[in-house]
DOBAMAR-99197 format. One line per 4 residues: for each residue z, x, y of N, C-alpha, C, CB. Coordinates in steps of 0.1 Angstrom, whole numbers. Each point is the difference from the previous one (the first is absolute). Glycine has a CB too. Layout:
# DOBAMAR-99197
Z,X,Y,Z,X,Y,Z,X,Y,Z,X,Y | ...
This chain:
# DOBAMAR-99197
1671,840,-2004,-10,-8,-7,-6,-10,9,13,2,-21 | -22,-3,22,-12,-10,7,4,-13,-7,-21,18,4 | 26,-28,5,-2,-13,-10,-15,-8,9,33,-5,-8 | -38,9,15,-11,-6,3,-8,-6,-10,1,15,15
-9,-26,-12,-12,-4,-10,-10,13,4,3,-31,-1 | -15,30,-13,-8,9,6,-10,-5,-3,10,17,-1 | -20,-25,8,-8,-9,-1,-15,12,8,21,-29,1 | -31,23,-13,-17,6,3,-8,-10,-5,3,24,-3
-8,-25,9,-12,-10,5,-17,5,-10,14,-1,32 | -13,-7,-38,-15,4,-8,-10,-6,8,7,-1,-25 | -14,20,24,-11,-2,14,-14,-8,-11,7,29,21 | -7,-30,-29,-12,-8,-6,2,-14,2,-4,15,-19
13,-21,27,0,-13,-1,-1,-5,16,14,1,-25 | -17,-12,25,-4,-2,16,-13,-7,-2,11,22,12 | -21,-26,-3,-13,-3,1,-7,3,-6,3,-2,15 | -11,-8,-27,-14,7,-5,-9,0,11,1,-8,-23
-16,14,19,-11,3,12,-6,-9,8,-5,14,-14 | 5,-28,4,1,-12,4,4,-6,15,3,2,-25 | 12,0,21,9,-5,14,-3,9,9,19,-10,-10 | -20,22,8,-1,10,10,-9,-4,7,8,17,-10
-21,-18,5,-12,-7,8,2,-10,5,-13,6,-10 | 17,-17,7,2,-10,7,5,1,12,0,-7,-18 | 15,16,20,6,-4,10,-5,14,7,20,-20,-9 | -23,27,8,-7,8,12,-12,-8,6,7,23,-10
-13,-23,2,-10,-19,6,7,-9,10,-9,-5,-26 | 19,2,22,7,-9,11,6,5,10,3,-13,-14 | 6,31,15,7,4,8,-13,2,9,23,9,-14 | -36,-3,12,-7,6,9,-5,-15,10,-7,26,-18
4,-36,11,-3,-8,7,12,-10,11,-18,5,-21 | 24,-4,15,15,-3,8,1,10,11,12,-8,-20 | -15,15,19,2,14,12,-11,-4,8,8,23,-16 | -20,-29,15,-8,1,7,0,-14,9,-10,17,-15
12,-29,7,1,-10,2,9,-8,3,-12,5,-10 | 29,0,10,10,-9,0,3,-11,-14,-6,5,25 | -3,-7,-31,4,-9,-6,-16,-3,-14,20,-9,28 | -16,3,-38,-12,0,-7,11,-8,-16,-21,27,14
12,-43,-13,1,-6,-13,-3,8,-15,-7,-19,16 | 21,17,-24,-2,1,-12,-1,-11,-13,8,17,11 | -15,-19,-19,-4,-9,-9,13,1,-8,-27,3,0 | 41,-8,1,10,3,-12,5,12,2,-12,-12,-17
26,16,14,8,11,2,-11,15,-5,26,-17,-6 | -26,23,14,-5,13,3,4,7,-16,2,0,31 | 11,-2,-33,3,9,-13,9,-6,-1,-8,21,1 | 14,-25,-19,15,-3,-4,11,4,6,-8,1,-17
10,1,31,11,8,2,7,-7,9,-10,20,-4 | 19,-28,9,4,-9,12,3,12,10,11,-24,-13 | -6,31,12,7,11,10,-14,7,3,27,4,-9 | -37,0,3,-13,4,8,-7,-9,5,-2,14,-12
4,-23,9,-8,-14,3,4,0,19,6,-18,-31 | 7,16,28,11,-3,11,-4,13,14,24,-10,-22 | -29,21,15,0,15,11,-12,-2,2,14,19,-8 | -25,-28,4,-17,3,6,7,-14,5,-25,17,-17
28,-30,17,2,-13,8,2,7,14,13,-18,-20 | -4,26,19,5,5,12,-11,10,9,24,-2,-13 | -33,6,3,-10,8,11,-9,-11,7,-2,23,-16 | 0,-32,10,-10,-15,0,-8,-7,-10,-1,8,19
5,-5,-30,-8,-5,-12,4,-16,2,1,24,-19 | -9,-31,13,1,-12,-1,-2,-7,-14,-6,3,22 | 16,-7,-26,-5,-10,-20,-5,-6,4,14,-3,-16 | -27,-4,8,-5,-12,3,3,-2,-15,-19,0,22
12,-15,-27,3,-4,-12,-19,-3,-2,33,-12,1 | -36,5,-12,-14,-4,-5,-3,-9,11,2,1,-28 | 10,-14,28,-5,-8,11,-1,3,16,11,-13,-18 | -6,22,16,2,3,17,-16,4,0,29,11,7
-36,-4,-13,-9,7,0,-9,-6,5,6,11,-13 | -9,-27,3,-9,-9,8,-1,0,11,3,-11,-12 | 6,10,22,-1,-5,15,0,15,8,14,-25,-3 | -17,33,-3,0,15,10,-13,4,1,22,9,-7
-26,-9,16,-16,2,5,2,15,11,-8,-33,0 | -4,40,-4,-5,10,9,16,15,3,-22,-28,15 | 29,27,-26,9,12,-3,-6,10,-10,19,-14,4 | -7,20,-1,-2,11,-15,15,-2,-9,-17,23,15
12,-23,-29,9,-3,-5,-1,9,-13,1,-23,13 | 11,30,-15,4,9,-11,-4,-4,-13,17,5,12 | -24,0,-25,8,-7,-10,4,15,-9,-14,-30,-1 | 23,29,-4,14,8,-4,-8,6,-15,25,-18,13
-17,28,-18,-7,5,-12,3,-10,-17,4,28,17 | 1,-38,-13,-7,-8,-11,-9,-5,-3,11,-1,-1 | -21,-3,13,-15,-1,2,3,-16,2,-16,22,-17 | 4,-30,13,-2,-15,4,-13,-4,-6,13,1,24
-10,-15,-28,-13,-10,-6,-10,0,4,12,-12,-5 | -22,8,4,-13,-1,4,0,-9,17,-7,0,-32 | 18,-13,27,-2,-8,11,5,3,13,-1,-12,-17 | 16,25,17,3,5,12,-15,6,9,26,5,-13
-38,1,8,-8,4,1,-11,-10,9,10,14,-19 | -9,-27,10,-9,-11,6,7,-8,13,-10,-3,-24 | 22,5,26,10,-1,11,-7,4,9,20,2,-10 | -15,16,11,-3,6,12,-12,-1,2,15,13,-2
-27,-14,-1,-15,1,6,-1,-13,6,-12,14,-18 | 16,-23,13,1,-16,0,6,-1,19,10,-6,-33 | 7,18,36,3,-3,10,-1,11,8,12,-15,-8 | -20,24,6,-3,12,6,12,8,5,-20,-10,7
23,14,-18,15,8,-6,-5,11,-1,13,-14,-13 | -7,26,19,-5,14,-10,13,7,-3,-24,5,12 | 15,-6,-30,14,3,-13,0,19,5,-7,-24,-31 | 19,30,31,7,10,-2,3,1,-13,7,0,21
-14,2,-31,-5,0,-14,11,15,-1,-31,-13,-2 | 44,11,-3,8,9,-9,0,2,-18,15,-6,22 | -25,-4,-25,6,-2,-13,0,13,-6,-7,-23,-2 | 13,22,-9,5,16,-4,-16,-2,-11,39,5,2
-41,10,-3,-12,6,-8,-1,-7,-17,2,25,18 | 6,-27,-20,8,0,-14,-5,-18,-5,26,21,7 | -20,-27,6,0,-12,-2,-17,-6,1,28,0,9 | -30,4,-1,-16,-2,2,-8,4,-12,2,4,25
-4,6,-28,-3,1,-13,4,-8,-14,0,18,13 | 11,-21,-10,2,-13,-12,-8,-11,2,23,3,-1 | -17,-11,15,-11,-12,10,-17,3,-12,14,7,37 | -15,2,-35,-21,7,0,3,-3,-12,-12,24,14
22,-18,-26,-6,-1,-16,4,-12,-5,2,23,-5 | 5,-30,12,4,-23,-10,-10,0,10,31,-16,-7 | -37,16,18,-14,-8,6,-10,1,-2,6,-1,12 | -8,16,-21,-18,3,-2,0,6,-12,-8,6,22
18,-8,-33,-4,6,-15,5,-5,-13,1,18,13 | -3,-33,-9,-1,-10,-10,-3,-10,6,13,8,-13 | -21,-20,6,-10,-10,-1,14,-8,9,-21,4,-28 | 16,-21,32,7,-8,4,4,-6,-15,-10,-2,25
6,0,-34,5,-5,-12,12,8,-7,-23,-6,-2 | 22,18,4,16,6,1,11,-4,1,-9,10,7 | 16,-12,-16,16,1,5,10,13,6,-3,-15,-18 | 7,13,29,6,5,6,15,1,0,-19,-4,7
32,12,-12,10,2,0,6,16,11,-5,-19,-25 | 16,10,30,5,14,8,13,-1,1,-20,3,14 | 25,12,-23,15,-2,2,7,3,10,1,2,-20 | 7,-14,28,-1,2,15,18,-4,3,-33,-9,5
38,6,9,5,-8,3,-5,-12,8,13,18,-5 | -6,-30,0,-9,-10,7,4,-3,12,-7,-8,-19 | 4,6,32,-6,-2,10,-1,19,7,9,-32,1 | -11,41,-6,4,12,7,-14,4,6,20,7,-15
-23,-3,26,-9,4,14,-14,3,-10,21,14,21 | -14,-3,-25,-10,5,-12,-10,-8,-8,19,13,-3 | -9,-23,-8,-8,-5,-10,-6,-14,6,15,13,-20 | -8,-14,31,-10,-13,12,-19,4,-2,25,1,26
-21,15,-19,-13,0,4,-10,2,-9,8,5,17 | -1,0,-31,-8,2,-15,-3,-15,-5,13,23,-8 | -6,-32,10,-3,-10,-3,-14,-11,3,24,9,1 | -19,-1,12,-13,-6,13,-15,5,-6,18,5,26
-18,9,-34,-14,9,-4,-4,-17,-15,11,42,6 | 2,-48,-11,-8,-5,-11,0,-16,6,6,19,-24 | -8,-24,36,2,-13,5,14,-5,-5,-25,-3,0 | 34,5,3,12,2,-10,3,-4,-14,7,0,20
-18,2,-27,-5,-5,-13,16,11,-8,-38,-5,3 | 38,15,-1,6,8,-9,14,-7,-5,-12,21,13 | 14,-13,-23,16,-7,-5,10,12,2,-10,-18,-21 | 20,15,34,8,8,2,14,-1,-7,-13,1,18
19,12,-24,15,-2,-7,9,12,5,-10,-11,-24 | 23,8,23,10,14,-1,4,0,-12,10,0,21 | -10,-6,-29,4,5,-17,-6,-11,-9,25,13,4 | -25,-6,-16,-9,-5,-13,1,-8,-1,1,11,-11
12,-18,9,6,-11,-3,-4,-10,9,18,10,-9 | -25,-9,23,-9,-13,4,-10,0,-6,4,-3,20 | -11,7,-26,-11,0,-10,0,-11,-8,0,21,1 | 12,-24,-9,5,-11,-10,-9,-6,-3,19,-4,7
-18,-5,5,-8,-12,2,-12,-3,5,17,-4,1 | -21,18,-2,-20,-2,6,-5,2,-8,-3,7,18 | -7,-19,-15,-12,3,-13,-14,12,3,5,-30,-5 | 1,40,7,-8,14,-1,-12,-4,-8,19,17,-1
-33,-7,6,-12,-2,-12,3,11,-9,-20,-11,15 | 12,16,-21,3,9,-13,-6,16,9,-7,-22,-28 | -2,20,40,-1,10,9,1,1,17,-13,2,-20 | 18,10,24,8,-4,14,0,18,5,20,-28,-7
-18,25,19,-1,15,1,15,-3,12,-35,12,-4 | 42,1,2,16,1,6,0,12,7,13,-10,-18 | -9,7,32,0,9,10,15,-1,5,-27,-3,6 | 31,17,2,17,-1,7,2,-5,16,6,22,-16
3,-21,17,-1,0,15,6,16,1,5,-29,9 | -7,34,-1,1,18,1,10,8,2,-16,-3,6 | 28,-8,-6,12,8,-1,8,-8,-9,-1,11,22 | -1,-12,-31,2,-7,-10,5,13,-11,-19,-24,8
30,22,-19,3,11,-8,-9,0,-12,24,-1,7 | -31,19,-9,-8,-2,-2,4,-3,-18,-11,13,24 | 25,-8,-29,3,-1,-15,0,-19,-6,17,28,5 | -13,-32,10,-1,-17,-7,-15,-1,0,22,-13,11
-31,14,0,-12,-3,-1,-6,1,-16,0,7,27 | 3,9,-34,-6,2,-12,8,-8,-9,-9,22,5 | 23,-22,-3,4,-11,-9,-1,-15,0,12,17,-1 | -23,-24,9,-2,-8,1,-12,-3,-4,16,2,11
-25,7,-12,-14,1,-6,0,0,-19,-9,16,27 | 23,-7,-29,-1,3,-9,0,-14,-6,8,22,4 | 6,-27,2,-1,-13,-9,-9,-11,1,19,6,-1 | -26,-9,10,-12,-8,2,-10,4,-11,4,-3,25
-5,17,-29,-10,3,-10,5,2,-14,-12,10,18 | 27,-14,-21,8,3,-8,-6,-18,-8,23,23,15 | -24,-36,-5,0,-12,-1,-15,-4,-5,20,0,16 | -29,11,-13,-14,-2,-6,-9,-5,11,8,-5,-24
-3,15,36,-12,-5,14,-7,8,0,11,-11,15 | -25,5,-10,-8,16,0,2,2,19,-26,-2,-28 | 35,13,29,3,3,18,-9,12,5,26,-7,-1 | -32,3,7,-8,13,11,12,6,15,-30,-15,-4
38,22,-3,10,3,9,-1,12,11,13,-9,-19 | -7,4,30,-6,15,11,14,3,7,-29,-8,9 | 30,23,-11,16,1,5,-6,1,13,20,14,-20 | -10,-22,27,-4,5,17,9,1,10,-18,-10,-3
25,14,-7,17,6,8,-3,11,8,16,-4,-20 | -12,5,33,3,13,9,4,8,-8,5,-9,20 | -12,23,-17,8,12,-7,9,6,6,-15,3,-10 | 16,-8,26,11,6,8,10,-9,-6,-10,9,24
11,-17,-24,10,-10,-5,8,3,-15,-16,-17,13 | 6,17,-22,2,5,-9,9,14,-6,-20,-16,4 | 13,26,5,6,14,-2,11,-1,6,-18,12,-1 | 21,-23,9,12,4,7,10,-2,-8,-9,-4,19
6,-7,-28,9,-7,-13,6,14,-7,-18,-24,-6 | 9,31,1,2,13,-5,8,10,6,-19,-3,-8 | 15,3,21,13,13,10,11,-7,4,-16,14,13 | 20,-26,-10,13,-4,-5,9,-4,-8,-8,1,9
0,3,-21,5,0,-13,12,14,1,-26,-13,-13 | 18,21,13,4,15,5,9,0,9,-20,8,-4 | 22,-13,20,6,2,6,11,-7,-1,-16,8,9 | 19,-20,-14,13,-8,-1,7,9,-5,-6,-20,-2
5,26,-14,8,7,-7,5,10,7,-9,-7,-18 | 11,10,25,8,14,8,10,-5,8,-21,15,3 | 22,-26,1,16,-8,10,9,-10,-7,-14,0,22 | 25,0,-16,8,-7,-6,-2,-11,4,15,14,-2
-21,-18,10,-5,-15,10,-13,-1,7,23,1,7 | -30,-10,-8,-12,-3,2,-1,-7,13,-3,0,-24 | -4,-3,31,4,-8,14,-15,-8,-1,18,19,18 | -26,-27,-24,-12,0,6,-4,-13,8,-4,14,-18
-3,-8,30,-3,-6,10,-11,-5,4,14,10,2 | -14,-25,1,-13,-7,-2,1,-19,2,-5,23,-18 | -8,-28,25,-1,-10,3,7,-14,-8,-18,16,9 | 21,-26,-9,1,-9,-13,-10,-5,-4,18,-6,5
-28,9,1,-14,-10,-1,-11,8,-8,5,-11,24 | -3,22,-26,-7,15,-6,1,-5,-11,6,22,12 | -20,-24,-19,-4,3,-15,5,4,-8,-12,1,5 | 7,16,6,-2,13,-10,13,4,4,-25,9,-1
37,-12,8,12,3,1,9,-5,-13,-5,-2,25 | 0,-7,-27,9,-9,-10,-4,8,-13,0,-26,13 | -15,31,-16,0,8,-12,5,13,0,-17,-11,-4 | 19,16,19,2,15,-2,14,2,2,-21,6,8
32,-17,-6,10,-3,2,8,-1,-17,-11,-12,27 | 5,8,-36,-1,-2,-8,0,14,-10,-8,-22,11 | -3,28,-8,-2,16,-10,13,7,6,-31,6,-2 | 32,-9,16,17,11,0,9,-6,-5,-2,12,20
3,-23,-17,13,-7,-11,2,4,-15,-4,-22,14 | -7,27,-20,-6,-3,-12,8,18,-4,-30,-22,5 | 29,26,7,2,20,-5,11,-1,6,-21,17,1 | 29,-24,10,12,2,2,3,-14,8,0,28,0
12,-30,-11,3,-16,2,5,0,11,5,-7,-20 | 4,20,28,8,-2,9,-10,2,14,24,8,-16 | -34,-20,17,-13,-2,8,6,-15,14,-21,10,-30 | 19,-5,38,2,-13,9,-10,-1,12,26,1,-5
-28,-17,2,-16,-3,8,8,-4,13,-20,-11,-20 | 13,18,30,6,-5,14,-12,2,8,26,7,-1 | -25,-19,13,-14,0,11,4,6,12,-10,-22,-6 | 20,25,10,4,11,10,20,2,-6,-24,-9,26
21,24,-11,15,1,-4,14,-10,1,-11,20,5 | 7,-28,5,14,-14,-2,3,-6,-16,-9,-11,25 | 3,17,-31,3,-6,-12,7,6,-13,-19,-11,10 | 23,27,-5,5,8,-7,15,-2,10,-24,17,-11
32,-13,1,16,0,3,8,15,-4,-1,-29,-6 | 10,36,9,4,13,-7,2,-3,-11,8,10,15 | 2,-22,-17,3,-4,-14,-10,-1,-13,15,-11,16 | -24,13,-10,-10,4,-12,0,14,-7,-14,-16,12
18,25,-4,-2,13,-4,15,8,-1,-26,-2,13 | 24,12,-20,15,10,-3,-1,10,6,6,-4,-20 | 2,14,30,-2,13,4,-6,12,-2,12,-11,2 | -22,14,3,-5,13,-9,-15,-4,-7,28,9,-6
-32,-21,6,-7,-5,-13,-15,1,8,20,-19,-16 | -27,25,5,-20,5,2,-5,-21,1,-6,34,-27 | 0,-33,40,-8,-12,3,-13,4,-2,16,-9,16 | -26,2,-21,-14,-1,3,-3,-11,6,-4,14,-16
-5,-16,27,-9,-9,8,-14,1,-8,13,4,24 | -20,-17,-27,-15,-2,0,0,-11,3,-8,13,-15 | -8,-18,17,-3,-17,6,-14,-3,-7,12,2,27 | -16,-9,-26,-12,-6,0,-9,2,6,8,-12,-4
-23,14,-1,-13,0,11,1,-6,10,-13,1,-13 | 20,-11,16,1,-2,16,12,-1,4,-18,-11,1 | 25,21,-4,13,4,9,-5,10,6,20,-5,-12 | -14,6,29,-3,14,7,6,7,-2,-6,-6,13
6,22,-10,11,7,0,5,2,14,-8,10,-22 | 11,-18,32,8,2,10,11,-11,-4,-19,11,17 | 17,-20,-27,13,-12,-8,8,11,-10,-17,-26,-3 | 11,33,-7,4,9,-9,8,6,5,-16,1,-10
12,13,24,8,8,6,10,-10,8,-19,20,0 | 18,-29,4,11,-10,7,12,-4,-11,-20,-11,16 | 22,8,-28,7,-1,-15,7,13,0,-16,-15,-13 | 6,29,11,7,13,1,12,5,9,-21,2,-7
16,-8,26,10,4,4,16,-11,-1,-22,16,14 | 15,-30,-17,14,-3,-4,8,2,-9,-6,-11,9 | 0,11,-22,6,9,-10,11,9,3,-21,-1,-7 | 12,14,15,8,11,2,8,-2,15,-18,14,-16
21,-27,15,10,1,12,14,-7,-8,-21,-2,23 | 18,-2,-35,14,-2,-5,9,8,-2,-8,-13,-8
């Protein structure tokens, strides 16, 4: 009898298109350059973060930005406010524009398809890369929330239009419209959830149920980790969130027993396959 674990790796999970652009954006320029400023962690991931530091990436923060004149400087696929923009021309910066396709298109529809008289809502997390720079499209007029219940206490008008941040779940989003319109608001709602994101909600719905153990792997700082972290918990309780393999023990697992690996849009799969082979070295 094989008491081995038998652990497989769900190939749908790993980088959306997003990250992928981004950081081939940075690897190729790093290759050429030695070295090249990023606007904020490249991707939720500390251990990817940690493997491009090492090629020569550089964090900068908002403030650093001020004082950096005549570079090139990344900005990552959550995109950026209006004012990172008036920065760089300001210091003769040239932006390495990653933002992901998805997000920019949001950016375009809260900046150009309603009046300034508009109310603006966006169900977001608050301070996240993302809903910074959505914020930035309404002068940060907009009213950002993570659940209903900050709502309480705002005095909402009777019309408002509600936008997501894009990896956001898309079943709360509708259940959160519902009840805003359940309360007698009139809402111009726009789902603008990623559909990579989204579908992915759906194929690991599917894939949890087939292992006795769930391993999923992913940043602490990830959003969309924390939601998608969540739908496998949701199909198989026996689900454990870990950011690399130091953090798994044998004692977690029984001989013989089916492992599945997934992660987050911004987990790599060279972290994933790194979990696998320790796994299978118990």
């Amino acid at each position: 009898m094989n008491y081995n674990l038998r652990v497989t790796i769900d190939q749908d999970s790993g980088f959306c298109f997003g990250v992928v652009y981004a950081i081939d954006m940075a690897e190729d320029i790093l290759a050429k350059d030695g070295y090249l400023y990023c606007l904020g962690d490249i991707v939720h991931n500390d251990e990817e973060v940690a493997r491009l530091k090492g090629m020569g990436l550089k964090i900068i923060s908002h403030e650093d930005l001020a004082g950096i004149k005549n570079e090139k400087v990344l900005i990552r696929a959550h995109g950026e406010a209006p004012e990172t923009y008036k920065i760089a021309l300001e210091n003769n910066i040239t932006l390495i524009d990653a933002s992901c396709p998805v997000v920019l298109k949001l950016q375009n529809r809260i900046k150009n398809t309603h009046d300034s008289k508009e109310k603006v809502l966006i169900f977001g997390k608050h301070g996240h890369a993302e809903v910074i720079g959505l914020q930035g499209q309404t002068n940060n007029e907009a009213i950002v929330f993570q659940d209903i219940a900050e709502l309480e206490d705002v005095d909402l008008p009777d019309k408002f239009t509600l936008y997501s941040q894009t990896t956001k779940s898309t079943a709360k989003f509708y259940q959160i419209k519902a009840e805003l319109i359940s309360r007698g608001y009139d809402i111009k709602a726009n789902d603008t959830i990623c559909r990579q994101v989204s579908n992915r909600d759906e194929d690991l719905r599917k894939f949890v149920t087939n292992f006795d153990h769930i391993v999923f792997v992913s940043g602490k700082k990830s959003s969309n980790g924390k939601v998608l972290f969540e739908v496998c918990r949701q199909y198989n309780p026996n689900t454990y969130f870990v950011s690399n393999e130091q953090e798994l023990s044998k004692e977690m697992f029984n001989p013989g027993e089916s492992v599945g690996i997934c992660g987050a849009t911004s987990t790599p799969m060279w972290l994933m396959t790194q979990v696998k082979n320790a796994l299978e070295a118990y």
